[in-house]
C-alpha positions as CSV (number, residue, x, y, z in Angstrom):
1,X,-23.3,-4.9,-11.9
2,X,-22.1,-1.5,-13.1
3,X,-23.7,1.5,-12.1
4,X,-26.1,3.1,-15.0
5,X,-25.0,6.7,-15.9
6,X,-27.7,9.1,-16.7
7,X,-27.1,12.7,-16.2
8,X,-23.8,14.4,-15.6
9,X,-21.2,13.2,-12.9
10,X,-20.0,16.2,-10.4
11,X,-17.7,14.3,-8.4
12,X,-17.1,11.1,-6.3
13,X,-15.1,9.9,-3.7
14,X,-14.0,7.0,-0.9
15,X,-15.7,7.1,2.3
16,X,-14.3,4.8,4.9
17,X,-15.3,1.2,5.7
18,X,-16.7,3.0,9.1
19,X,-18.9,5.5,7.2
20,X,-22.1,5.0,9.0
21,X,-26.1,6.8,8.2
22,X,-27.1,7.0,11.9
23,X,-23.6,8.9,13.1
24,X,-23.4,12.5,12.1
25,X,-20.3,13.2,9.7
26,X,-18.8,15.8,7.4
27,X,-19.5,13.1,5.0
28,X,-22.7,12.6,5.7
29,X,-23.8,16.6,5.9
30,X,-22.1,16.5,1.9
31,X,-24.3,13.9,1.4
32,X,-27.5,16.0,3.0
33,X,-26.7,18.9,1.1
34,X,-26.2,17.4,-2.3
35,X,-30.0,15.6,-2.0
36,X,-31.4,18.9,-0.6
37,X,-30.0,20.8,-3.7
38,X,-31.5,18.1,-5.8
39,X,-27.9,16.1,-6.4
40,X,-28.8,12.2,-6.8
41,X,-26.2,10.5,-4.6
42,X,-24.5,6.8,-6.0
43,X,-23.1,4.8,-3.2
44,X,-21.1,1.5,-3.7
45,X,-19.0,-0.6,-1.7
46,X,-16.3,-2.1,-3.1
47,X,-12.8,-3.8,-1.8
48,X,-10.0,-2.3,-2.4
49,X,-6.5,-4.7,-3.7
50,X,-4.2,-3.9,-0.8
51,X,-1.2,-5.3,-3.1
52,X,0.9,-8.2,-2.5
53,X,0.2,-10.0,0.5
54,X,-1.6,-7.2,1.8
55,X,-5.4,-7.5,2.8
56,X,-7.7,-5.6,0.9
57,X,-9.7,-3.0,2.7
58,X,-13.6,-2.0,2.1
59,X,-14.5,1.2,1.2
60,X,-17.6,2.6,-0.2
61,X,-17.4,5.1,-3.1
62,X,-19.8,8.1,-3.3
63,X,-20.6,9.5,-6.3
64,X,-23.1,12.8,-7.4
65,X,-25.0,13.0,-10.4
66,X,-26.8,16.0,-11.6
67,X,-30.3,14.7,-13.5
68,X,-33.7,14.8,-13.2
69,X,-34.5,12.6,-10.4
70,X,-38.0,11.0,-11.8
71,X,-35.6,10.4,-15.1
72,X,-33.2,8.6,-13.8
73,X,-36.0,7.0,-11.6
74,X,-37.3,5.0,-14.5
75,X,-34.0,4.8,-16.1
76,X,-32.5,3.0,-13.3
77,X,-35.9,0.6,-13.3
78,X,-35.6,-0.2,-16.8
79,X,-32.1,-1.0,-16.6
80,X,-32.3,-2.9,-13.3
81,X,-35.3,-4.0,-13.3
82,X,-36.0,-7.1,-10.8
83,X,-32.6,-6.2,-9.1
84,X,-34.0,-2.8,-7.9
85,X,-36.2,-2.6,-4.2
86,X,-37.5,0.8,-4.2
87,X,-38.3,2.8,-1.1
88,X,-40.5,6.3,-1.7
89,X,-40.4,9.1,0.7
90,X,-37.7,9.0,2.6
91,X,-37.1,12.1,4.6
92,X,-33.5,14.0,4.4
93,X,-33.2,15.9,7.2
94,X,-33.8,11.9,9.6
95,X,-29.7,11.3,8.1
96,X,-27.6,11.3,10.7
97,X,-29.9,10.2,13.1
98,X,-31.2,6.2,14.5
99,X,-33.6,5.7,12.4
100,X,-35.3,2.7,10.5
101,X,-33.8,4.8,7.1
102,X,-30.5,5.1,8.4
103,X,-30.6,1.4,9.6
104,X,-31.9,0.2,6.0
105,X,-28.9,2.1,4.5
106,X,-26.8,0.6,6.9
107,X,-28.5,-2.8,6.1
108,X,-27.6,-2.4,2.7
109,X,-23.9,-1.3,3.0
110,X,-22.9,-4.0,5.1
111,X,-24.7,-6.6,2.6
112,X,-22.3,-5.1,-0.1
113,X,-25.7,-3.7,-2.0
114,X,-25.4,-0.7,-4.2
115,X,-27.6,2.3,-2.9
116,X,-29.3,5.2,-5.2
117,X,-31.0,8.2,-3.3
118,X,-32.8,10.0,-6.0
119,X,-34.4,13.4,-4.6
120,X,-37.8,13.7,-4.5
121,X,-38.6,17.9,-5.5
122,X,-42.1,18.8,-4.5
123,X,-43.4,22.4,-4.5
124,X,-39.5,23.3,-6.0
125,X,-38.1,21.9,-2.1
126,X,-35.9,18.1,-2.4
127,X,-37.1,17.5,1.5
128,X,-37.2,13.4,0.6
129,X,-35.8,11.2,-1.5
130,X,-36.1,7.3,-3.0
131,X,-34.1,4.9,-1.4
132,X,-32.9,2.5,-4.2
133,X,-31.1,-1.2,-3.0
134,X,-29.8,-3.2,-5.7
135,X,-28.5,-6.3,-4.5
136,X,-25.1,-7.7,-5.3
């Protein structure tokens, strides 16, 4: 299922197969820092072709997208509809620790599900955010 684009990409990238929500990471402070400033963070796994006779290997791209985070809220339920499972209020700062978010993200990576985190601004401060799962 391809990944619904509303709002402007900043950047992605591949995180390794090892990338982990419960471990602290450079990665994983990027990702922090990008929902505290308000950045909606995209992450899919996907298998890389290793080439001829070559295994492939799983990595799980990471993409940012600047937009309004109840926006793209409601677009991603419009064009996902039943596929979506929606968890509000999700705390920030609890990434990079064990936690039942980190494990749900985890969860969901290793079931090959593509995540949305969607900040949640209140009083002008992105201190949460909506976990989305869509499943494969």
């Amino acid at each position: 299922m391809a990944t619904p684009k509303a709002g402007r990409s900043i950047e992605g990238a591949l995180l390794g197969e090892h990338f982990l929500f419960d471990e602290p990471s450079q990665d994983l402070r990027r990702i922090r820092a990008m929902l505290l400033s308000g950045i909606s963070v995209v992450l899919t796994p996907t298998d890389i072709p290793g080439g001829i006779g070559r295994t492939s290997r799983r990595e799980i791209a990471v993409s940012f997208y600047s937009t309004d985070g109840e926006q793209y809220l409601c677009y991603l339920r419009r064009v996902l509809g039943e596929y979506i499972t929606e968890f509000p209020g999700e705390h920030v700062m609890r990434l990079g620790s064990a936690c039942p978010e980190a494990k749900r993200l985890n969860d969901a990576l290793a079931a090959m599900c593509t995540i949305y985190l969607i900040p949640q601004e209140e009083d002008g401060l992105c201190l949460s955010y909506t976990l989305c799962v869509v499943a494969p």
